[in-house]
C-alpha positions as CSV (number, residue, x, y, z in Angstrom):
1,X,28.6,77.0,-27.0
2,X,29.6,74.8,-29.7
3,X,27.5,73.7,-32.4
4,X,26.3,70.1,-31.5
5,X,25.2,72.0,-28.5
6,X,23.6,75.1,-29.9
7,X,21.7,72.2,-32.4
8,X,20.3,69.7,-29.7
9,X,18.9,73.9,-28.1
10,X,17.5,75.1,-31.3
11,X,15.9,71.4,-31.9
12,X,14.7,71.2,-28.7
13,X,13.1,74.4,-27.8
14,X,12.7,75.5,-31.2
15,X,8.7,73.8,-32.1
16,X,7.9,75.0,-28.4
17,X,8.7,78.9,-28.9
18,X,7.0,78.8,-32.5
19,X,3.9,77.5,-31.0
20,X,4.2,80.3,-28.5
21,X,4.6,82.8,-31.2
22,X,2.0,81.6,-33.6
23,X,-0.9,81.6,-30.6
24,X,-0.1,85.1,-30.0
25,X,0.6,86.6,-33.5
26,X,-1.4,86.4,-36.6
27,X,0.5,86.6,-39.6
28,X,2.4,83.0,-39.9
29,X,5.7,85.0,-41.7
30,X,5.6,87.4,-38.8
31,X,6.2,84.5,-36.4
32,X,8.8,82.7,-38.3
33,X,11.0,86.3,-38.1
34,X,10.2,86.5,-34.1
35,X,11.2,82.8,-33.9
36,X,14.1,83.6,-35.5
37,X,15.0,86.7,-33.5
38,X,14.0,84.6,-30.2
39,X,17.0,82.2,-31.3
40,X,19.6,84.6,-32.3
41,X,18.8,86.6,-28.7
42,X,19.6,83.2,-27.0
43,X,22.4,82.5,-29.2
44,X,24.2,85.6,-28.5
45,X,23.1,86.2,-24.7
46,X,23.8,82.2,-24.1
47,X,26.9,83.4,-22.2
48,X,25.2,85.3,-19.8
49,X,22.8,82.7,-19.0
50,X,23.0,81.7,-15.1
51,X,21.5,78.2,-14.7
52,X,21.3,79.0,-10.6
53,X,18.7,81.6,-11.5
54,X,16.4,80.2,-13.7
55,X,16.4,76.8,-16.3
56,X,16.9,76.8,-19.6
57,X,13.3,76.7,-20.9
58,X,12.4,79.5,-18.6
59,X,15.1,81.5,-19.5
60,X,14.2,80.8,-23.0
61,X,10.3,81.4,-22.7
62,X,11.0,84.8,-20.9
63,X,12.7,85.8,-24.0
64,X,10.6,84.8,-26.4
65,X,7.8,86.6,-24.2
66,X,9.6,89.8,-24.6
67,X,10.3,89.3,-28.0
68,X,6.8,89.0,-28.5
69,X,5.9,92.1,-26.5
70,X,8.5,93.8,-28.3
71,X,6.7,93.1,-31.7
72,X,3.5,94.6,-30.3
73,X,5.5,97.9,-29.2
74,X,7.2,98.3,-32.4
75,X,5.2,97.1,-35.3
76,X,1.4,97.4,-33.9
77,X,1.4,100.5,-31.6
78,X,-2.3,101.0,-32.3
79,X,-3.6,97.5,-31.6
80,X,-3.7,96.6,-27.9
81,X,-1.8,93.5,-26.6
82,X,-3.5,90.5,-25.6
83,X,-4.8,90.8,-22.3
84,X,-4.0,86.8,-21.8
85,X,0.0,87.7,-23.2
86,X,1.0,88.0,-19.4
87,X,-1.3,86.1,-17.9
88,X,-1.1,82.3,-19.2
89,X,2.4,82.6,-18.4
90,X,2.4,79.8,-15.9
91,X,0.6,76.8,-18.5
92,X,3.2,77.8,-21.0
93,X,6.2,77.8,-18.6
94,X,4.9,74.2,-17.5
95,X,4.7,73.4,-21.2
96,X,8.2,74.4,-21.6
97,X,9.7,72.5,-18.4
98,X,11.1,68.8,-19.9
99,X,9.9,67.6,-16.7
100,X,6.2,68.2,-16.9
101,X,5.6,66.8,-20.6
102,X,4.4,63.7,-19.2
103,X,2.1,65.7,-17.0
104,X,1.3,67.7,-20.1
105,X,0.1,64.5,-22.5
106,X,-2.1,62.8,-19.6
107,X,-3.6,65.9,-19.0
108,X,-4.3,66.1,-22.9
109,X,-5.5,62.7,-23.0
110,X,-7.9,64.2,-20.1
111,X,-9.7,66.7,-23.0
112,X,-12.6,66.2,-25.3
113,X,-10.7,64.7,-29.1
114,X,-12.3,68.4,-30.3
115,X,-10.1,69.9,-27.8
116,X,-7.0,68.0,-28.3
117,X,-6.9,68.3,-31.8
118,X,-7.1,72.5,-31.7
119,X,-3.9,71.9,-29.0
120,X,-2.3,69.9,-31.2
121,X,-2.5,71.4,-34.1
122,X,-1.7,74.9,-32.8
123,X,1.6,74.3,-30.4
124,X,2.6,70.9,-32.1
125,X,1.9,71.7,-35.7
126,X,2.6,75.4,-35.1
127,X,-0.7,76.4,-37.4
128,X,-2.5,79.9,-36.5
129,X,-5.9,80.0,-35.1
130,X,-7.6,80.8,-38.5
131,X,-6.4,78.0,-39.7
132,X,-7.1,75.7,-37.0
133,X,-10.7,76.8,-37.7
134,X,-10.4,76.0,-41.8
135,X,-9.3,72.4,-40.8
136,X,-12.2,72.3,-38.5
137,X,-15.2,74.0,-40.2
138,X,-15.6,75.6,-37.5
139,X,-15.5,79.8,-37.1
140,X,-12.6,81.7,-35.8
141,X,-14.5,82.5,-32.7
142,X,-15.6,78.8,-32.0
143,X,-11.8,77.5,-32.0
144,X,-10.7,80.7,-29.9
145,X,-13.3,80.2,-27.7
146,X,-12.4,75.8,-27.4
147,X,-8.9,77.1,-27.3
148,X,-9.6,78.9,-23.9
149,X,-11.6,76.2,-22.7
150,X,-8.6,73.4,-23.2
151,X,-6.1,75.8,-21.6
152,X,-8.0,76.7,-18.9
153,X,-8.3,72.9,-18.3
154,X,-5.3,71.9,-18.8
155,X,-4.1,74.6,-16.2
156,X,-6.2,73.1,-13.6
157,X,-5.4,69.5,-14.2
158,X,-1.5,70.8,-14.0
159,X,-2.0,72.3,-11.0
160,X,-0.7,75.4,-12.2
């Protein structure tokens, strides 16, 4: 892979997995060091990729699933893993897929401005839940609980 190539990757995919990681772990500097992990995993495996079984982004989301699963294993072995970690698999792989963002931003345009603006600011701006809620005066459990809402919307206006 040569280095024009592993950039346009990394700037690509790289705001996508960290909005991933940050929905899913709590501490912001824990996230930056999965994200980082996610990336060199790609970068060294990238010659093993096979583009006949699976595309990039998928390819790409499966390991930064794992790598997220991983973390839970390793670091947190008495907290329990998210019970939605395998489950929303299919909105996030749609999110990932080039193909579907335009799908992605009418069905956003499609939500309350309450509920775009908890979507935006935690995949696009990459910001944690608790702080989603600061911005919004809102409690923790209020924006988890909109959060829900808008992907459980936007899974049923993608179809997925």
């Amino acid at each position: 892979m040569t280095s024009s190539e592993w950039e346009e990757l990394y700037s690509q995919f790289s705001g996508k997995v960290m909005g991933y990681i940050i929905s899913r772990v709590q501490r912001r500097a824990d996230a930056e060091d999965l994200c980082s992990d996610v990336f060199e995993k790609v970068y060294r495996k990238y010659d093993a990729y096979d583009s006949s079984k699976a595309s990039v982004s998928t390819w790409i989301f499966t390991i930064t699933r794992n790598t997220v699963i991983d973390y839970y294993r390793r670091k947190r072995p008495t907290e329990e893993l998210d019970e939605n970690l395998a489950d929303d698999s299919e909105v996030d792989e749609s999110v990932l897929n080039e193909e579907s963002l335009s799908e992605l931003a009418a069905a956003l345009r499609e939500l309350s401005p309450e509920l775009q603006k908890i979507v935006v600011l935690m995949y696009y701006d990459g910001k944690p839940m608790t702080e989603v809620a600061q911005i919004m005066h809102l409690s923790y459990g209020a924006v988890k609980l909109r959060h829900q809402k808008a992907l459980a919307k936007l899974k049923g206006l993608l179809g997925a």
